[in-house]
N, C-alpha and C positions, 0 to 999 in steps of 0.2 A: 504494500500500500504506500508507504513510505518513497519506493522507486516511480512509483506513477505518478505522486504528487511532485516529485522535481521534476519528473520529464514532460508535465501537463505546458508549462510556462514556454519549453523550448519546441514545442506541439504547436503550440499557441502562435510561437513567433514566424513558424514556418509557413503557416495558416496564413498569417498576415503578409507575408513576402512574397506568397504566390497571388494575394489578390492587390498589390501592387500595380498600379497602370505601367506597363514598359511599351516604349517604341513595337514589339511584335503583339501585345494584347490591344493594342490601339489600333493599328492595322487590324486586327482578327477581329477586335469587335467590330469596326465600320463596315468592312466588308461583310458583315452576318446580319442586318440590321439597316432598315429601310427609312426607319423615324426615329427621331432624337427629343424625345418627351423632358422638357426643363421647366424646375421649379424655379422662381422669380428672386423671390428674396433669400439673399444670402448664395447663389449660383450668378446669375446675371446681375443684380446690382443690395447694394447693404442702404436703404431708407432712399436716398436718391442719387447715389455716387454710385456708377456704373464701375463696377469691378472689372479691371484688367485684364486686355487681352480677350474681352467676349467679342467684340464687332469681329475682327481678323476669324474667331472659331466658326461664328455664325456665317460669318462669307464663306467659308473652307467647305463648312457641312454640305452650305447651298450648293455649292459650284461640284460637291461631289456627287448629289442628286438627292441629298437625304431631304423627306419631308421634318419641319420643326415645327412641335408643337408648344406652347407653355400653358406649364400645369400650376397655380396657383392656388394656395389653401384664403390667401390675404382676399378676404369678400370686402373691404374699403370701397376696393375700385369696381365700376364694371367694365366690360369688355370694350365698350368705347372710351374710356377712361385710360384703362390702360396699354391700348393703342396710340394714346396722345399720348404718354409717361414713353411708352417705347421710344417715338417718333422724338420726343424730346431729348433723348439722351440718346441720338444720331441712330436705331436698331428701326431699321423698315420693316414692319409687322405687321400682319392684317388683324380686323375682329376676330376671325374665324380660323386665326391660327391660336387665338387666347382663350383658353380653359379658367376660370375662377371658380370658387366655391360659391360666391354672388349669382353666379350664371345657374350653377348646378343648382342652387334650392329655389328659383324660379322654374327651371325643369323638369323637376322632381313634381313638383305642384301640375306644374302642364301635361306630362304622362300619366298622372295617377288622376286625370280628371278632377282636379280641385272644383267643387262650384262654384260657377260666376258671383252665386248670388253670395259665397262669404268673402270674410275680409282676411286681410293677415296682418299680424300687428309684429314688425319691425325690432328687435335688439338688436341695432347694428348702425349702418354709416348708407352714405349715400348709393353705394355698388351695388346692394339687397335691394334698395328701393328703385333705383331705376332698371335693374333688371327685371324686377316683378311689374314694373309699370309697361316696359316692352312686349311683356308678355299677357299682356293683358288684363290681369290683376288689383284689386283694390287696397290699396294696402296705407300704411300710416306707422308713426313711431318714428325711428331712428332720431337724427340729429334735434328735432326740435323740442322731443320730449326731454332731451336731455337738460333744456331748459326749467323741468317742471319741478317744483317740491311741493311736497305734502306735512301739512302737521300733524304730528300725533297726539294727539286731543282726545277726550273721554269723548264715546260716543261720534269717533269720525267713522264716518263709512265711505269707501272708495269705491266710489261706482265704475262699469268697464264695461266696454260695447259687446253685447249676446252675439253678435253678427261674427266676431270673430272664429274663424275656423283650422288658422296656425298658428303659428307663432313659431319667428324662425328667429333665430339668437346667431350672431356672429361677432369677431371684433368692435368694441364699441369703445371710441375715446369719451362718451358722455354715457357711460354708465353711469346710473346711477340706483334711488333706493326707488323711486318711482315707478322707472321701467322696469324694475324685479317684480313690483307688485304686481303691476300689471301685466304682464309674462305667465307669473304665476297663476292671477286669477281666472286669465282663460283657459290657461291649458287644466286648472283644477274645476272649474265653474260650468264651463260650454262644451255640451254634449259632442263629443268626435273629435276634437280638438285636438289637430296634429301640433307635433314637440321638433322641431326642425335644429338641427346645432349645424351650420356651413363647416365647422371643422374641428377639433379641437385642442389646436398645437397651445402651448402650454405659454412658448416663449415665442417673441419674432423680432426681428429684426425691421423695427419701427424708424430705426434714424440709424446712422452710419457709423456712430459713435459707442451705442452699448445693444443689448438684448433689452425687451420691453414685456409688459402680459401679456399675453396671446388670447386670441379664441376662446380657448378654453376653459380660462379663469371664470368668463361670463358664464360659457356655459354651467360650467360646475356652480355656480353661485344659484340660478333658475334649476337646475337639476333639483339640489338642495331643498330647495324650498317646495318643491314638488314631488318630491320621492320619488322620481321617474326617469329615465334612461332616452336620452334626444334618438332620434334618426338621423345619423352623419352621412353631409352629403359628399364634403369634401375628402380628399386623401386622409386614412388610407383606405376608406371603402371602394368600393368597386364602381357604385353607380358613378362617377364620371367617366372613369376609363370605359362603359357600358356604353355609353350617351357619345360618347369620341369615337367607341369603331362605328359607332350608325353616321357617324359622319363623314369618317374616311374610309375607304377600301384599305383596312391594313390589319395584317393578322399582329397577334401581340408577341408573337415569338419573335418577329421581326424588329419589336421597337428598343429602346432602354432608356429606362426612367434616367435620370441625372438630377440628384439632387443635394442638400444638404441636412440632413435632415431623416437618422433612422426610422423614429415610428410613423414620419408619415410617409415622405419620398419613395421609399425604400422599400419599406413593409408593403404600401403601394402598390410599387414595381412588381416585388415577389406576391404578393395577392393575385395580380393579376396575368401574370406569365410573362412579364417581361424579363430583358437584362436590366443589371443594373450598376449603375456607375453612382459612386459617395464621392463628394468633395467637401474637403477642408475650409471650404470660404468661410461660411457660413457658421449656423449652430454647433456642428459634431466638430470634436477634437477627435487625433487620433490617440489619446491617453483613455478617453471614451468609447472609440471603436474598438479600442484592445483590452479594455477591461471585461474580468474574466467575467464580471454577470450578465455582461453586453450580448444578447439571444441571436440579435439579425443583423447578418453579417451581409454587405453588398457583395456581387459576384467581383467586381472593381473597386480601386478607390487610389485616388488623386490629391493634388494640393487645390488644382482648380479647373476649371474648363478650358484653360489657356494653355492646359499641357499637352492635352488634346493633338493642339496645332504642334510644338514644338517635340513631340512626340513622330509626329506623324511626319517629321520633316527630314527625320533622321536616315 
């Protein structure tokens, strides 16, 4: 027992050296792999500082014929939003090459036949609201509620629209105690009332400078108060990458997630039959990828997307 326990650590490191990106694993992954599926923040840019060496990868992939797609858990923005955020920091991107979690829980509502006649009441930012409003949808909350407080007075009672029929929680810079309550009381009060969470990364890289709350925080905070377990639309569940092949002709053994970020990117990736490539940019340390309670391990892993290139050049 003794000998297996020192030989777990050099097990471990040999583990890690073959999934190592080298000049022949770069080559061997492009050429097995049709699409190049990239997560946004902390791969391509950390808050609005476009991380190095992406434009030169993104031109390389093009010109090699790979279709790119970006997978986002960050529901902030929606898909026109963040086509203008691309375009801003010089990356030529269409709508319809941009995945969000904003997009996915307006989708999710449009394939499961949400009824016209309910509402959806908003924890989140503008990207949930104007995707559900693209979609057809009536919906309310985000930024303005975050404006509202309530007093806790003997005898207050907080009234909340019956009409509501979800309530989708995502990143919210104006969380607050208002929009809990109100979260809560529909999803506890109004008959059918779906539990929506867009994602629920814990941490994210909000500005270029540190790590911020994620998704997640929200959610678990409405979970809490509710007893009840969201329907995740975002990574690592399946229903986006579900909702992505009905839109491109592409089998998933063909594609590789790229991300930074194990439980969602990654886990992702391996949920759903891709390869998969980790980078360092981002949230995951490699002290983190090699630590021994660390379960999911990328098929690849990098410093960044830019080695990609200088890999491939060798």
């Amino acid at each position: 027992v003794r000998r297996a326990k020192q030989q777990e650590p050099a097990r471990r490191r040999k583990a890690m050296a073959e999934g190592l990106l080298t000049a022949d694993a770069a080559r061997s992954l492009v050429g097995s792999v049709d699409a190049f599926l990239f997560d946004c923040d902390g791969v391509i840019w950390k808050g609005d500082e476009l991380i190095q060496g992406v434009p030169e990868t993104l031109e390389l992939l093009r010109k090699l014929g790979k279709k790119l797609v970006f997978v986002t858990n960050n529901s902030r923005k929606s898909r026109r939003q963040y086509s203008k955020k691309f375009k801003t920091l010089g990356l030529e991107v269409t709508e319809e090459e941009i995945f969000t979690s904003s997009f996915a829980a307006a989708m999710f509502l449009k394939l499961n036949k949400f009824s016209p006649e309910k509402k959806v009441y908003v924890v989140g930012e503008d990207g949930i609201l104007d995707e559900l409003k693209l979609a057809g949808f009536e919906c309310f909350g985000g930024p303005e509620d975050g404006k509202k407080n309530i007093m806790l007075e003997a005898n207050f009672y907080f009234d909340h629209d019956k009409s509501v029929g979800a309530v989708i929680v995502g990143l919210d810079q104006y969380f607050n105690y208002y929009k809990m309550q109100y979260a809560s009381l529909c999803i506890r009060e109004n008959p059918g009332c779906l539990f929506i969470a867009t994602n629920r990364d814990p941490t994210g890289h909000m500005t270029s400078a540190q790590e911020w709350p994620g998704a997640g925080t929200m959610v678990a905070a409405v979970s809490c108060s509710v007893q009840k377990e969201p329907i995740v639309v975002g990574k690592p569940s399946s229903f986006l990458m579900d909702f992505l092949l009905k839109s491109f002709n592409l089998e998933t053994s063909r594609m590789c997630m790229v991300g930074d970020r194990l439980d969602t990117d990654i886990l992702f990736g391996q949920n759903t039959g891709c390869k998969t490539l980790l980078v360092l940019s981002g949230v995951t340390t490699l002290p983190e990828l090699q630590d021994a309670s660390n379960t999911i391990h990328p098929d690849l892993y990098t410093n960044s997307v830019y080695d990609l290139v200088k890999l491939l050049q060798q």
